[in-house]
KELONU-908430 format. One record per residue: residue number from 1; x, y, z of N, C-alpha, C, O in turn. Coordinates in steps of 0.2 Angstrom, whole numbers. Layout:
# KELONU-908430
{tormar NUM,{X,Y,Z},{X,Y,Z},{X,Y,Z},{X,Y,Z}}
...
This chain:
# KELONU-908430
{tormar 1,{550,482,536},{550,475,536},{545,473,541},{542,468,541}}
{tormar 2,{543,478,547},{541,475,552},{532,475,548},{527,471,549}}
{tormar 3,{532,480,544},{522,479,541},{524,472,536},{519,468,538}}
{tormar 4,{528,469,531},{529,463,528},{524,460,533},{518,459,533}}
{tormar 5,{530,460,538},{531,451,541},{524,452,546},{521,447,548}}
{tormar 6,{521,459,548},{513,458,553},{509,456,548},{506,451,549}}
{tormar 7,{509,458,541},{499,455,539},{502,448,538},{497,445,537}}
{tormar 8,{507,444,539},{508,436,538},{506,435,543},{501,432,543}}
{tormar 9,{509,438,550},{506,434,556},{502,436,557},{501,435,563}}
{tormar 10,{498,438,555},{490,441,559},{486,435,552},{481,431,551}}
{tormar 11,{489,439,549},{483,434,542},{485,426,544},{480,422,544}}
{tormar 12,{490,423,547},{491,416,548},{487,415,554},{485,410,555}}
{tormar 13,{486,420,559},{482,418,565},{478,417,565},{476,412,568}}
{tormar 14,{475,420,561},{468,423,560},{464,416,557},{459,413,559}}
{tormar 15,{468,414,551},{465,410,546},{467,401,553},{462,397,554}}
{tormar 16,{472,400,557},{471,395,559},{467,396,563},{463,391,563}}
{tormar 17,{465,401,568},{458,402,572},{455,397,569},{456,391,570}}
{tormar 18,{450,405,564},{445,400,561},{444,392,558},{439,388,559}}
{tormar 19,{451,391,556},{449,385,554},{449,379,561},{447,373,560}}
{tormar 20,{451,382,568},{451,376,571},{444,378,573},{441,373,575}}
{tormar 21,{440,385,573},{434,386,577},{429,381,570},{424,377,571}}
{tormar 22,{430,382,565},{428,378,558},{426,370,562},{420,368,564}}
{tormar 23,{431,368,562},{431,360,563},{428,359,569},{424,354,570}}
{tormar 24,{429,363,575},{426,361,582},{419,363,580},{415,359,582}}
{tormar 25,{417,371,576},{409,369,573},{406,364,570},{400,362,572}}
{tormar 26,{410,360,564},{407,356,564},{406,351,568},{401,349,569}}
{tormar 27,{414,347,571},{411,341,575},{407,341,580},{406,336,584}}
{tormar 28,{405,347,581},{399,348,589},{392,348,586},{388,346,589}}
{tormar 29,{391,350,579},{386,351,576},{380,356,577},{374,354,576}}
{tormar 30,{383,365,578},{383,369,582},{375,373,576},{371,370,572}}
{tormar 31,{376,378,577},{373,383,573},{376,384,566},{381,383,565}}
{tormar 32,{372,387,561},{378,387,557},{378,395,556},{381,398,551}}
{tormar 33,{375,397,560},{378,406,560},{388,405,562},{392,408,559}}
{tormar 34,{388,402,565},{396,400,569},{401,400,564},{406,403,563}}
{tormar 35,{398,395,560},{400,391,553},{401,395,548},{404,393,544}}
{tormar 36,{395,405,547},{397,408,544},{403,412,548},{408,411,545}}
{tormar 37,{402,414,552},{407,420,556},{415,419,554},{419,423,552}}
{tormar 38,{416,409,556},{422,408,555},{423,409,548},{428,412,546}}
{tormar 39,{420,406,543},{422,407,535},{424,414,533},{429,416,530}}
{tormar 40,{420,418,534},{422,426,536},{428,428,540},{431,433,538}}
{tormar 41,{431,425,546},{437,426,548},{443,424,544},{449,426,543}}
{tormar 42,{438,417,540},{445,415,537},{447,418,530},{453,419,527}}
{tormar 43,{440,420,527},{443,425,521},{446,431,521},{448,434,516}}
{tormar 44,{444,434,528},{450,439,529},{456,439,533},{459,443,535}}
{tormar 45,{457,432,533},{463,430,536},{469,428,530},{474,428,533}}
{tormar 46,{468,427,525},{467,426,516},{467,432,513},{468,433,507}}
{tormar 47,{465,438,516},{466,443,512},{470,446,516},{472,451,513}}
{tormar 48,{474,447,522},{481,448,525},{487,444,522},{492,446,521}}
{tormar 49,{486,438,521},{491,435,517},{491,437,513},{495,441,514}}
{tormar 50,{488,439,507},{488,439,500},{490,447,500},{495,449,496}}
{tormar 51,{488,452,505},{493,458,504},{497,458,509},{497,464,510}}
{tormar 52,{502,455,512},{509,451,513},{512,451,509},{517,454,509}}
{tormar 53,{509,446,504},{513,443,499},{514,449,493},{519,449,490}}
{tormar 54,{508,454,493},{508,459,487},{517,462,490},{522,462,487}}
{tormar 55,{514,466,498},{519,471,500},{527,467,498},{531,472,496}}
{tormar 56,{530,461,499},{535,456,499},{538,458,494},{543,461,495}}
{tormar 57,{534,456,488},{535,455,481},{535,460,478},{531,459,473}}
{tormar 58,{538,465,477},{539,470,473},{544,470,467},{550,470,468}}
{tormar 59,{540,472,460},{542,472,458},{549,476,456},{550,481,460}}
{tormar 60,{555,475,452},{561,479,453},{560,484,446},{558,481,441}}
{tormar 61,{561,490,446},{562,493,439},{570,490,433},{575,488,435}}
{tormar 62,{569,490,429},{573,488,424},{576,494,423},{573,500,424}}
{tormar 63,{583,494,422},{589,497,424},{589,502,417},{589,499,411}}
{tormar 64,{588,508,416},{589,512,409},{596,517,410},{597,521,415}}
{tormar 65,{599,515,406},{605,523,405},{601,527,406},{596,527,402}}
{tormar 66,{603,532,411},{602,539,409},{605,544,415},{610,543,419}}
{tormar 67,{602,549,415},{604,553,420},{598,555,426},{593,552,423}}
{tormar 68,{596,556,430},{591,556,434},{590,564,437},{595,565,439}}
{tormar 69,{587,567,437},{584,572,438},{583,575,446},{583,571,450}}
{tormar 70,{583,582,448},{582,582,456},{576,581,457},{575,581,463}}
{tormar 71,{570,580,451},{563,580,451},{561,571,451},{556,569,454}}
{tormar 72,{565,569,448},{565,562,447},{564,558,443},{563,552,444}}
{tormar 73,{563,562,436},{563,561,428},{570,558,427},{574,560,431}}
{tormar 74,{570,554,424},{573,552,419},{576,556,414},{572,559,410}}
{tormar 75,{582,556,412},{584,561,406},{590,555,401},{596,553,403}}
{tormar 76,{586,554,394},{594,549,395},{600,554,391},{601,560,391}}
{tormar 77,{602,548,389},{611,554,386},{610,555,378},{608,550,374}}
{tormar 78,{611,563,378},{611,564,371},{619,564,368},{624,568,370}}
{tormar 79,{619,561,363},{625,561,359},{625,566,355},{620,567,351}}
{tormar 80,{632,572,354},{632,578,349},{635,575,345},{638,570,345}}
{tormar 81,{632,579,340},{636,578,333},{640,582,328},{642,580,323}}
């Protein structure tokens, strides 16, 4: 649980950083190297979210009758005749 819930708050840090260093870059009217650096913080702040959201959401396997293996095959049920 505790890896979920870090890349959300590290990706949510990250991404507000930049966006207030963003705006304070713009309304000062700075460099625009500053103006790259934060867009770069912020798209990697957008890819901790986005693998958050991966690790979160997993998908569930669909339920198969069968027997399970000590190896971890799958075997289903044969019917004699």
């Amino acid at each position: 649980m505790s890896k979920k819930v870090s890349y959300y708050v590290i990706g949510i840090f990250i991404c507000l950083f930049s966006m207030i260093g963003n705006v304070w870059n713009a309304g000062n009217g700075n460099e625009t190297s500053l103006l790259i650096i934060f867009m770069g913080l912020f798209l990697l702040g957008l890819l901790f979210v986005a693998k958050g959201y991966r690790i979160i959401v997993v998908k569930k396997e669909e339920f198969v009758a069968g027997i399970i293996n000590l190896n971890g095959n799958r075997k289903l049920h044969e019917v004699e005749e």
